[in-house]
C-alpha positions as CSV (number, residue, x, y, z in Angstrom):
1,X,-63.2,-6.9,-144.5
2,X,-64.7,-10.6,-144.2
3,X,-65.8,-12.0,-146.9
4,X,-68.9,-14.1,-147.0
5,X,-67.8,-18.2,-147.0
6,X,-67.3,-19.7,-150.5
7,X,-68.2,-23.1,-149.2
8,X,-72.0,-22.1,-149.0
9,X,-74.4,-22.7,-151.6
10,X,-75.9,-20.4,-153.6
11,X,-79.0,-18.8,-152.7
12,X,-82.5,-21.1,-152.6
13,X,-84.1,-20.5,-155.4
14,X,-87.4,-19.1,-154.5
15,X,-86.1,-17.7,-151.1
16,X,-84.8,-14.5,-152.3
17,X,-87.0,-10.9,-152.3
18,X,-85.4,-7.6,-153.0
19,X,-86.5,-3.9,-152.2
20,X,-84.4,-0.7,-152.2
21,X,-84.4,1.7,-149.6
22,X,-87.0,4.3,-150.1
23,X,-85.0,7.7,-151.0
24,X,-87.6,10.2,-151.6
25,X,-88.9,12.7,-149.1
26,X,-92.8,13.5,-149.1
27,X,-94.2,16.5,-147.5
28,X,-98.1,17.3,-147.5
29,X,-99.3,21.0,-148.4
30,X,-102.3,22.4,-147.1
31,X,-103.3,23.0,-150.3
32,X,-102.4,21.3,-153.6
33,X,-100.2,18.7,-154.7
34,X,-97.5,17.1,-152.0
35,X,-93.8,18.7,-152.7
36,X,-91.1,15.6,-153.1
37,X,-87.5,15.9,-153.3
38,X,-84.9,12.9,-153.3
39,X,-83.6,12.4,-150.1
40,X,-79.5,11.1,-150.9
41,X,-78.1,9.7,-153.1
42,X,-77.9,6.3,-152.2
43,X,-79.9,3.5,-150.6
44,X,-79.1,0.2,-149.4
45,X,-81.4,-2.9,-150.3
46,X,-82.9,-5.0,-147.9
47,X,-82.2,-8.4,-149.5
48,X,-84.2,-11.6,-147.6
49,X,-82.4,-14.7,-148.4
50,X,-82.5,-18.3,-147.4
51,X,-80.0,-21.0,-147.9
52,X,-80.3,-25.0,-147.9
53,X,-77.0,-26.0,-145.5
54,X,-75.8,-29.5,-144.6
55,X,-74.9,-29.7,-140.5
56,X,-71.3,-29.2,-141.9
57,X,-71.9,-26.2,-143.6
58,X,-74.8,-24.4,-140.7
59,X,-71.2,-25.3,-139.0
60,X,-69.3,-22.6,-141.4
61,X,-72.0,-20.0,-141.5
62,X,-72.4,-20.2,-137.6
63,X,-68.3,-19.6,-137.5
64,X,-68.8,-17.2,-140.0
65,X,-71.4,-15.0,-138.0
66,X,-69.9,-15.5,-134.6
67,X,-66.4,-15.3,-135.0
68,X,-65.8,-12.9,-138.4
69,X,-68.8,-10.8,-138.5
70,X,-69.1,-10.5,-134.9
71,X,-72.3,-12.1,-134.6
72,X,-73.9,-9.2,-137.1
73,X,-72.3,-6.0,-135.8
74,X,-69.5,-6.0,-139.1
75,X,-69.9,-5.3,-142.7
76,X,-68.6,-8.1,-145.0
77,X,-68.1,-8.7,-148.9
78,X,-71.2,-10.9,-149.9
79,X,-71.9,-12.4,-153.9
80,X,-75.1,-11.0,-154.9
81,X,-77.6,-13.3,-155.9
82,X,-79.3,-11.2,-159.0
83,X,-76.3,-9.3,-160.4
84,X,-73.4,-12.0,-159.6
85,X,-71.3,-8.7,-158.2
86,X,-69.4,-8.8,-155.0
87,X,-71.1,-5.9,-152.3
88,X,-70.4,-5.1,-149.4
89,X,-73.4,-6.3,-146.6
90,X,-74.6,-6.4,-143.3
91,X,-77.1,-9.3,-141.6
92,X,-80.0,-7.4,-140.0
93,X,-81.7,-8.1,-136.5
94,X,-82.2,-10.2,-135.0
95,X,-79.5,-12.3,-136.8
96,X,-80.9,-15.3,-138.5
97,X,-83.4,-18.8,-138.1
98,X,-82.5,-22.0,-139.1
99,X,-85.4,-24.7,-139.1
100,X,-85.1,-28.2,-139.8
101,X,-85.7,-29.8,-143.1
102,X,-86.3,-33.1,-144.4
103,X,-86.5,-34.7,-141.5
104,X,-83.4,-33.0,-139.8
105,X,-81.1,-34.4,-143.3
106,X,-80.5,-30.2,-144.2
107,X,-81.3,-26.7,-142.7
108,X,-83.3,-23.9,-143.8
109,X,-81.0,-21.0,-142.9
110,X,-83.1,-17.6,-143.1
111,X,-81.3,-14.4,-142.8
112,X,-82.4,-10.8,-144.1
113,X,-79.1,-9.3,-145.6
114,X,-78.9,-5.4,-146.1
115,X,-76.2,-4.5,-149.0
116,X,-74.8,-0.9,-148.3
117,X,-74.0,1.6,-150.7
C-alpha cells in the first residue's frame, strides 16, 4: 500500500475538521417515538485537511497523487493529524485545490481525506 510522503509538512494548523460517518439508522412510526438501531459497526471519517507546500514539495504531493495513488482511485497509509496513528485513507472527489499564497512564495493545498475503517 502507498504510504503518504514523509517529506510533507504536517497539517495547517487551523485547516483541519473531523466528522465520523453517521452509523445509526432512523425510521419514523406513525405513532410514537422513531425506532433507531446502529447501522455497522464501523465508519469512516471524513477528515478536511489543508497543507502549506513549497513548489518543490506541491511537486511530491502531485507525484504522489498521480503516480502512487492513482490520481485518488487507491487506498494509502496516511499519519493522522489528532491521534498521531498511522490509517489507512482515501482522497475524496474531486481530488484536491491548490491556491496561491503569499504572493505565489507557497501553496495552499486543500484536500478532503476519508480514513477507512
Amino acid at each position: 500500500m502507498p504510504t503518504w510522503p514523509e517529506s510533507l509538512p504536517e497539517v495547517r494548523p487551523g485547516g483541519y475538521q473531523e466528522t465520523p460517518q453517521n452509523q445509526v439508522l432512523r425510521s419514523e412510526m406513525e405513532t410514537g417515538p422513531a425506532k433507531t438501531r446502529r447501522r455497522f459497526t464501523a465508519g469512516t471519517r471524513t477528515i478536511p485537511v489543508q497543507y502549506q507546500l513549497t513548489d518543490a514539495e506541491l511537486a511530491v504531493f502531485e507525484a504522489f497523487f498521480d503516480d502512487e495513488i492513482a490520481a485518488g482511485a487507491l487506498s494509502f497509509s496516511w499519519p493522522h493529524p489528532r491521534t498521531g496513528q498511522t490509517v489507512t485513507a482515501k482522497i475524496l472527489p474531486p481530488g484536491y485545490q491548490i491556491d496561491p499564497v503569499g504572493g505565489g512564495l507557497w501553496w495552499l493545498l486543500s484536500l478532503t481525506i476519508e480514513v477507512q475503517p
